[in-house]
GUNU-418624 format. One record per residue (C-alpha): residue in three letters; z, x, y. Coordinates in steps of 0.25 Angstrom, whole numbers, padded with zeros to 4 digits, always signed. Layout:
<sites>
ALAZXY;...
</sites>
This chain:
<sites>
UNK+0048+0605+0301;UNK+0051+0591+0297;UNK+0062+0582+0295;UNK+0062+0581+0278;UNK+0055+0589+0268;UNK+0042+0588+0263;UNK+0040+0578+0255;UNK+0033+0572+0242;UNK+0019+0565+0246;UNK+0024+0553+0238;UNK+0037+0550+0246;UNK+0030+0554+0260;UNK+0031+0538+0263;UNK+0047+0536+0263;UNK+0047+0549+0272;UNK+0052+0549+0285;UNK+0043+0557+0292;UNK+0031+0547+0285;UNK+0036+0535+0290;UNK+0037+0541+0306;UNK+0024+0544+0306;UNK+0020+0533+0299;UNK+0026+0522+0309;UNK+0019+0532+0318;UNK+0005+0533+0316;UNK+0008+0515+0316;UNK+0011+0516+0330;UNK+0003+0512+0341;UNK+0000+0524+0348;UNK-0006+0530+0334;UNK-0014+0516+0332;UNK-0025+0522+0342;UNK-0029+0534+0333;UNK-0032+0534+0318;UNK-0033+0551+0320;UNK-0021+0552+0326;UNK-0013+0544+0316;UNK-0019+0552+0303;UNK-0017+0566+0310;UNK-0002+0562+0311;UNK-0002+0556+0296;UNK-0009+0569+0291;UNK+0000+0580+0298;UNK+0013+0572+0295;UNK+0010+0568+0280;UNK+0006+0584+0278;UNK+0020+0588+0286;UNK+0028+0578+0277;UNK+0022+0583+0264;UNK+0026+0598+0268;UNK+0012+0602+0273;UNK+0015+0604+0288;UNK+0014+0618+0289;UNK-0002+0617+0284;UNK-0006+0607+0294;UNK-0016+0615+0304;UNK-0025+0609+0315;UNK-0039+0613+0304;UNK-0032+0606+0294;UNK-0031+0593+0301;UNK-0045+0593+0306;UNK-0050+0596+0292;UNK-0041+0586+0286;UNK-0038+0575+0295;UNK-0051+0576+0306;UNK-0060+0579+0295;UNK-0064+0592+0301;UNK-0074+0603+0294;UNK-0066+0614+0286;UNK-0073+0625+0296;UNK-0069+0616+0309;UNK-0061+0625+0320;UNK-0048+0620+0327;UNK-0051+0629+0338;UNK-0066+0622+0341;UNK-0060+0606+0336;UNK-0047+0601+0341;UNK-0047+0589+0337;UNK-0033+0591+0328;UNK-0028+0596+0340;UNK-0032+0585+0350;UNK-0027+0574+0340;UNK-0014+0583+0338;UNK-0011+0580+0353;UNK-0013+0566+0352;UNK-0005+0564+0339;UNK+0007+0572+0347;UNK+0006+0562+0360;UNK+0004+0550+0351;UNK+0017+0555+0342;UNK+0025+0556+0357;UNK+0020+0541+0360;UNK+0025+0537+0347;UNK+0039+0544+0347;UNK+0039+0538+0363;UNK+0036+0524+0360;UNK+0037+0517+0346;UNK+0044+0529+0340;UNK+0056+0530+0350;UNK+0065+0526+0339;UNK+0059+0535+0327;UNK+0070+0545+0321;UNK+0061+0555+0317;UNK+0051+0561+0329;UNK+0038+0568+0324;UNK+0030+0578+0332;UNK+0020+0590+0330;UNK+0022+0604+0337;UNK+0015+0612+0344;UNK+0007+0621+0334;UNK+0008+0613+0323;UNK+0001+0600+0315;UNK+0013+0597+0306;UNK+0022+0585+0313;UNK+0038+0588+0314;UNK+0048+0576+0311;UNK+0059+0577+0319;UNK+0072+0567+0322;UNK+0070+0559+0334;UNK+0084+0563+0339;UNK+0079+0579+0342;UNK+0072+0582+0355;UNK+0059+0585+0351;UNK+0048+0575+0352;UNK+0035+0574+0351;UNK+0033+0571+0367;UNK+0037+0587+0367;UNK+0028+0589+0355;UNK+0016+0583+0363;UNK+0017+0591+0378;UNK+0022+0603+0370;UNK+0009+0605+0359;UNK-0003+0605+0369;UNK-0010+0619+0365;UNK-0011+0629+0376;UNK-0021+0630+0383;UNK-0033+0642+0381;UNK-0032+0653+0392;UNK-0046+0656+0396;UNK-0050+0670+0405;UNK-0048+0668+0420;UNK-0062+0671+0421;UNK-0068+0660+0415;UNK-0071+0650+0424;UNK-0074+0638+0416;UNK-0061+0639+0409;UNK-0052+0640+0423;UNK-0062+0628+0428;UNK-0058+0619+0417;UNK-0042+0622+0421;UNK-0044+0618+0434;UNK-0049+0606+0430;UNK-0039+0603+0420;UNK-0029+0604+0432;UNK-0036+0596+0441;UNK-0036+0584+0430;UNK-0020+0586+0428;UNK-0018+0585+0444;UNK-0026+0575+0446;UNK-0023+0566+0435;UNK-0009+0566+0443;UNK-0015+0562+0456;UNK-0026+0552+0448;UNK-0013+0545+0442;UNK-0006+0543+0453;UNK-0019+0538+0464;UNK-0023+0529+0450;UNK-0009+0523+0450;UNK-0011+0518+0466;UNK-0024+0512+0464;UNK-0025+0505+0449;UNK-0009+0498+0457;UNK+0002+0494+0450;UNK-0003+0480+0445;UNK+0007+0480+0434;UNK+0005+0475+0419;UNK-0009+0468+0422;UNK-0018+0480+0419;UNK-0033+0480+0429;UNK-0047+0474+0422;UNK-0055+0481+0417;UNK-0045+0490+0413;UNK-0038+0478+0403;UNK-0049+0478+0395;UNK-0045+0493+0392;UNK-0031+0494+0391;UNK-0024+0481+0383;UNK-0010+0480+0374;UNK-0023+0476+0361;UNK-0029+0489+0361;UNK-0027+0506+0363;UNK-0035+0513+0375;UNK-0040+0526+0372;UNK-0046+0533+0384;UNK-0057+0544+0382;UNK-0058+0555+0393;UNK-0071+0562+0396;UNK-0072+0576+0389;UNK-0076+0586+0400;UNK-0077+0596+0391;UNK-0089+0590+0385;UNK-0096+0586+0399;UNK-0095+0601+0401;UNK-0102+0606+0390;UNK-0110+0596+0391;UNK-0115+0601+0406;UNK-0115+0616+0401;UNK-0123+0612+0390;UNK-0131+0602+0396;UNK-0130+0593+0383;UNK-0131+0579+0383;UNK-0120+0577+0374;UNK-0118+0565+0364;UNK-0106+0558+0358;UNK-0109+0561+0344;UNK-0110+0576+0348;UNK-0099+0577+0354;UNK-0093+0571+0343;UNK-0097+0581+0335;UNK-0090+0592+0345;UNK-0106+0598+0344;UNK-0104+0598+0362;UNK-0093+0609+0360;UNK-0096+0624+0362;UNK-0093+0632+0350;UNK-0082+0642+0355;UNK-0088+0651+0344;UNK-0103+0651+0352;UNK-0096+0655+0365;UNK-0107+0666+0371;UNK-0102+0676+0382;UNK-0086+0677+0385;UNK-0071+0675+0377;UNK-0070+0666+0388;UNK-0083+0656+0386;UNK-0077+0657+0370;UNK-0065+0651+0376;UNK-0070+0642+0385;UNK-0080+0636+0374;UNK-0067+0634+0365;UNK-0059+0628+0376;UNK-0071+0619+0378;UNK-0071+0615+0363;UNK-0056+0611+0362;UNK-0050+0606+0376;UNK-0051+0591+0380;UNK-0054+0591+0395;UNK-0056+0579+0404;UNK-0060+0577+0418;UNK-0050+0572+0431;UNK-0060+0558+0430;UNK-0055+0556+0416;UNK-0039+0557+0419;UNK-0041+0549+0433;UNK-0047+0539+0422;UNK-0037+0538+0413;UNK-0027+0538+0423;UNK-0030+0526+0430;UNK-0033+0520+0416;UNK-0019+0524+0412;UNK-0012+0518+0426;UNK-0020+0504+0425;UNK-0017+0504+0410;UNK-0002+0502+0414;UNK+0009+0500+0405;UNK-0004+0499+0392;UNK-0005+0513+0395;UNK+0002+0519+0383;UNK-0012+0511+0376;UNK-0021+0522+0382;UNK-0024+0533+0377;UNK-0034+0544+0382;UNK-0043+0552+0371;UNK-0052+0563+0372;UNK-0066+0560+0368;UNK-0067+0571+0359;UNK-0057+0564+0350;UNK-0063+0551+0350;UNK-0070+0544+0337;UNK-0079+0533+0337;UNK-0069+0525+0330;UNK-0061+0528+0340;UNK-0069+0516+0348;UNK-0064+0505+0341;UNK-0053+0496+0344;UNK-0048+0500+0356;UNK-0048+0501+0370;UNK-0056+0514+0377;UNK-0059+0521+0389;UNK-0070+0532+0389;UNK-0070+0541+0402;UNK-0082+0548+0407;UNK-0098+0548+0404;UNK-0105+0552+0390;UNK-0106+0564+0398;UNK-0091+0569+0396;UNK-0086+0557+0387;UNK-0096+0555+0377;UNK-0090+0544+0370;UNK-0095+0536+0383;UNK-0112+0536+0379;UNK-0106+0526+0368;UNK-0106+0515+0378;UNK-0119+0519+0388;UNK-0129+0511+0380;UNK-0119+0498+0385;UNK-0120+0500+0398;UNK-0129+0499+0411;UNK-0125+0509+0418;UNK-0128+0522+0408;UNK-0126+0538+0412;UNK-0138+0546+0413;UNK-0138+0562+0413;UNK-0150+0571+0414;UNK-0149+0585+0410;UNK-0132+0588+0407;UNK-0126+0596+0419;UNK-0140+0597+0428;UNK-0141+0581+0431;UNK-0133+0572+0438;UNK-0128+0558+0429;UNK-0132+0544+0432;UNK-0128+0530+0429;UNK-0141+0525+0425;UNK-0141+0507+0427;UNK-0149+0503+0417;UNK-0150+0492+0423;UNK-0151+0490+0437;UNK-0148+0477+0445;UNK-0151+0475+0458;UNK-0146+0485+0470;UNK-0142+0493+0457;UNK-0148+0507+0454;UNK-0154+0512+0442;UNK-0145+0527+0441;UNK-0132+0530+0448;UNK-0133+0545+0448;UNK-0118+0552+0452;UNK-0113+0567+0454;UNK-0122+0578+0449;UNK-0109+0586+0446;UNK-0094+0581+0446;UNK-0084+0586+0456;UNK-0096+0585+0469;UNK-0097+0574+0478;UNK-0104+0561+0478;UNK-0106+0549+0469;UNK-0105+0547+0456;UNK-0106+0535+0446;UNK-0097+0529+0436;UNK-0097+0517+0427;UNK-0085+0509+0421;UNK-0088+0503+0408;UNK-0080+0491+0399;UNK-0085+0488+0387;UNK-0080+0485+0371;UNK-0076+0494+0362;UNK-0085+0495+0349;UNK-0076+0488+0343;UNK-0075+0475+0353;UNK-0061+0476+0351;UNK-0058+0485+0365;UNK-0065+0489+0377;UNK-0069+0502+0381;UNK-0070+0507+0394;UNK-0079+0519+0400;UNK-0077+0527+0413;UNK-0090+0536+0415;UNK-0093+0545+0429;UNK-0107+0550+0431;UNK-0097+0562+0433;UNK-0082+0564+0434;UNK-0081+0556+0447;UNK-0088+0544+0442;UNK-0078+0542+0430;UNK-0066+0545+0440;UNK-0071+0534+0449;UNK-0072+0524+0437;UNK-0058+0525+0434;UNK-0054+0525+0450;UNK-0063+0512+0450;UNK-0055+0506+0438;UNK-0043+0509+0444;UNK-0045+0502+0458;UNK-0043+0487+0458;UNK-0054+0483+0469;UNK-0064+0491+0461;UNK-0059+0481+0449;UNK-0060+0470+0455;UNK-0074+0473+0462;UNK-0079+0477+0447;UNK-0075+0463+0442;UNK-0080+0456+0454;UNK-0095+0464+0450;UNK-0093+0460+0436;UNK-0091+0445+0440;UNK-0076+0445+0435;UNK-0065+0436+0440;UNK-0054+0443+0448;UNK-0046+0434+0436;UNK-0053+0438+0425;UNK-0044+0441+0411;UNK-0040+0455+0413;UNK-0043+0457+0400;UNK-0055+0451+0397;UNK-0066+0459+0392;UNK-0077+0464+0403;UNK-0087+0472+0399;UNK-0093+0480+0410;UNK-0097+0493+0416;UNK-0097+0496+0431;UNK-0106+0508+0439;UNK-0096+0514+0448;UNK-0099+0521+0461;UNK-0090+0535+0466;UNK-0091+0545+0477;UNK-0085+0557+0475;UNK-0079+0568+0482;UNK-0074+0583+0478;UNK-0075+0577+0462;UNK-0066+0563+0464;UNK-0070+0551+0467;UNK-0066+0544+0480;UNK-0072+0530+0479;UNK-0079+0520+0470;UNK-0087+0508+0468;UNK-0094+0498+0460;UNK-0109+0499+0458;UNK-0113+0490+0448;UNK-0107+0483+0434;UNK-0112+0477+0421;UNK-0106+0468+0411;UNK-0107+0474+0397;UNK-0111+0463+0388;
</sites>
């Protein structure tokens, strides 16, 4: 329910709800998604006009995300995924620049329409946000696939944990100078959006064996069709589970985790994105990070043709990757092949890429791994100073160089593996990016 009646659409601007949302959708943590702000002006605008109780997840697509009238909730989430992001973006709001606000706004769970509340009640949207995550699917205790993926969920949430304390002891406590080259990705001018790896798409891509593409999977066309499933309820599930979840790998969070700890007090500028929900215009203006290879995080083959050292993969599933060096120097070699499969022991390759955004107003970032290992060594390497300072030693840097002056580079990275982790690193070779 909301605080005040429906109203006329010609007095909306004097309302009190309007102008909430309003100085909200101007605030900094809305300033880094154009979607997010429309999705909240469009839900609220039809809740002040009377029109709440119409608002369902097919009508925003069809409306707001410009989705085909036949399009299916249940095979796109997209209304969903923004839903969530609009939810924790309104708990930044109402826990930063909002704190003062006398009206609090939030959207419960199982429903589109925003509620208006006065700030002096004890709900807030910091409830709303942990309290509206959909269920999960329950799957047949047979299927194995399903009970697989579980388990690696469970893994990722422990070990985030012990990731987050190991990464706290080795990036230090230096205080507010934050470590090159991650200053040229984290600054007070610019927002940082972090893109984790997709392991959903790697996984059909391996049981497909397709090459895969940005633009296709733009275009969702890698996505099983729940509707095609052949053979069991169970495969039907899966296939659908498949289609609407968002799962990443252990790599990705140890990633983000030692980029969250060296970020410091800038943290709150980082934000982490699913690659799903990426747009190319997306791209410009800021700061970003892409973890994992083309293989898993599709938006990487975007920056392949600008660097030496370029991922090469036979046939999908049957053939170990490679870093192919495009061009060799001396004592260098021409491929630097890793792990045929992630989680078995050996070595595997990574590379660690700076380079600008389109835009030449930001920097990008890429962490790629020939497999899982290889992009959890990249960050591991990042976050250890004597692996800092020999990259900038190999790049020809000053140990005084500006912090924050613009380097563009990537690095081929060397890591042995045991039992699925990496346990040490090492520079191989680096490149200026001109």
């Amino acid at each position: 329910m909301g605080l005040t009646p429906p109203i006329a659409p010609d007095t909306i601007a004097s309302d009190e709800r309007y102008l909430l949302i309003q100085r909200i959708v101007s605030s900094a943590p809305f300033q880094k998604s154009a979607r997010i702000r429309e999705l909240l002006l469009y839900i609220s605008e039809r809740t002040i006009h009377g029109h709440g109780g119409e608002l369902t997840e097919h009508e925003i697509g069809t409306e707001l995300f410009h989705k085909p009238a036949d399009y299916s909730p249940l095979e796109d989430s997209t209304v969903r995924v923004h839903v969530r992001q609009l939810r924790l973006k309104l708990h930044e709001y109402f826990d930063e620049e909002g704190r003062g606000e006398p009206l609090i706004v939030s959207i419960p769970k199982g429903s589109y329409a925003p509620v208006f509340r006065p700030a002096t009640k004890p709900d807030s949207p910091i409830a709303d946000a942990h309290a509206q995550e959909p269920p999960r699917a329950a799957f047949p205790w047979q299927t194995v696939v399903p009970w697989t993926v579980a388990a690696i969920l469970a893994v990722i949430a422990c070990g985030s944990l012990v990731w987050a304390y190991r990464g706290a002891n080795s990036v230090g406590a230096s205080g507010s100078s934050m470590p090159w080259p991650v200053s040229q990705l984290i600054d007070t001018k610019h927002g940082t959006t972090v893109v984790v790896a997709d392991s959903n798409y790697g996984m059909v891509r391996i049981l497909t064996s397709q090459q895969g593409s940005l633009d296709q999977y733009l275009r969702r066309d890698f996505l099983p069709d729940p509707k095609d499933a052949k053979g069991t309820l169970a495969d039907g599930r899966l296939q659908q589970y498949i289609s609407g979840s968002m799962l990443t790998s252990f790599a990705d969070v140890a990633d983000v985790v030692v980029l969250l700890k060296m970020a410091g007090p800038l943290q709150k500028r980082v934000s982490v994105r699913f690659p799903r929900d990426l747009a190319m215009r997306d791209l410009d203006h800021d700061n970003l990070v892409f973890i994992g290879s083309p293989g898993s995080n599709p938006w990487v083959s975007l920056f392949q043709n600008k660097m030496n050292f370029q991922e090469s993969e036979g046939a999908v599933g049957n053939s170990a990757k490679a870093f192919l060096n495009m061009h060799p120097l001396p004592g260098e070699q021409e491929r630097y092949e890793g792990l045929r499969w992630t989680g078995s022991v050996g070595e595997d390759y990574a590379t660690i890429a700076v380079l600008p955004n389109p835009t030449d107003d930001g920097s990008i970032l890429v962490l790629q791994g020939l497999q899982q290992e290889g992009t959890e060594a990249a960050g591991r390497f990042l976050a250890d100073e004597d692996s800092r300072r020999q990259l900038k030693i190999a790049l020809g840097l000053s140990p005084t160089t500006d912090p924050t002056e613009d380097v563009w580079f990537e690095a081929l990275i060397h890591s042995r593996t045991v039992a699925g982790a990496s346990n040490s690193t090492s520079l191989v070779a680096v490149r200026r990016i001109h």
